[in-house]
C-alpha positions as CSV (number, residue, x, y, z in Angstrom):
1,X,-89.1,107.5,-79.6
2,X,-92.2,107.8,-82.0
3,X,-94.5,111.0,-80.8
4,X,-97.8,110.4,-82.9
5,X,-100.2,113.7,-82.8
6,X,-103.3,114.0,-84.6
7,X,-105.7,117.3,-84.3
8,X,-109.8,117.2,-85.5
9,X,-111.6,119.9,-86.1
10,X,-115.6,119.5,-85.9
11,X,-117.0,122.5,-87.6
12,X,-120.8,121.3,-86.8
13,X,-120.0,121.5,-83.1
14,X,-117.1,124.4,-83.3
15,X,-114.5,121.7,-81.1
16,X,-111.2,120.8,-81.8
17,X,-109.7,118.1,-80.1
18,X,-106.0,117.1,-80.0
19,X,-104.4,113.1,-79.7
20,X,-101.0,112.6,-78.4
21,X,-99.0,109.1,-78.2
22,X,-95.5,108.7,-77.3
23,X,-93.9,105.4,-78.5
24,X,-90.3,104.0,-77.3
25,X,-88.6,101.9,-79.5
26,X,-84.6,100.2,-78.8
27,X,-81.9,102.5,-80.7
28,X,-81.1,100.4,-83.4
29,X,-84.2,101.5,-85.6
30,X,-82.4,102.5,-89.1
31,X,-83.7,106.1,-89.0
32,X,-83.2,107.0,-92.9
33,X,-85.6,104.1,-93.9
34,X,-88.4,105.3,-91.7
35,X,-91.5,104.9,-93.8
36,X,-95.3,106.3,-92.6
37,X,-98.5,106.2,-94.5
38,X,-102.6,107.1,-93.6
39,X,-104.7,105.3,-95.7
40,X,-108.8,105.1,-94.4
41,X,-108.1,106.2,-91.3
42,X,-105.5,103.5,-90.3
43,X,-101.9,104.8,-89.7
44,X,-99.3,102.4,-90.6
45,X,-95.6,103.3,-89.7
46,X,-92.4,101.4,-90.2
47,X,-89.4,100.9,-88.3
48,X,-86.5,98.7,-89.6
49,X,-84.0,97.6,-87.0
50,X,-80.1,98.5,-88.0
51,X,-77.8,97.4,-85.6
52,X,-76.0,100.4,-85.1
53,X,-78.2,103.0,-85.6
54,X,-77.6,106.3,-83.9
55,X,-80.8,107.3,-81.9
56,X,-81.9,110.9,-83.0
57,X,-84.8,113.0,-83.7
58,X,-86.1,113.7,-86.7
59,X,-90.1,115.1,-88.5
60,X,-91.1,112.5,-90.9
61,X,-93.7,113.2,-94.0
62,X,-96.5,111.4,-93.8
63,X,-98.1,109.9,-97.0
64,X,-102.1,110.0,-97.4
């Protein structure tokens, strides 16, 4: 499962508002080669498929 979360803070207005997005995906994603990167705004993540991949939780660093 891919949980995307994204907070912005408008100082101008004092709000904060919070995004959430949960993503399933089959188990055989190869989770060491897991890539994500935020470049203008657009959020680009990548997945390859491993046949036998184990299915397990992990944080992943997002380059911007």
């Amino acid at each position: 499962m891919l949980n995307v979360a994204a907070d912005r803070e408008n100082t101008d207005r004092n709000q904060r508002r919070t995004y959430h997005r949960r993503f399933r995906f089959p188990k055989h994603v190869d989770d060491d080669a897991i890539g994500a990167e935020y470049t203008n705004g657009i959020l680009e993540v990548r997945l390859p498929v491993e046949e036998e991949a184990t299915a397990t939780g992990r944080e992943i660093p997002v380059e911007s």
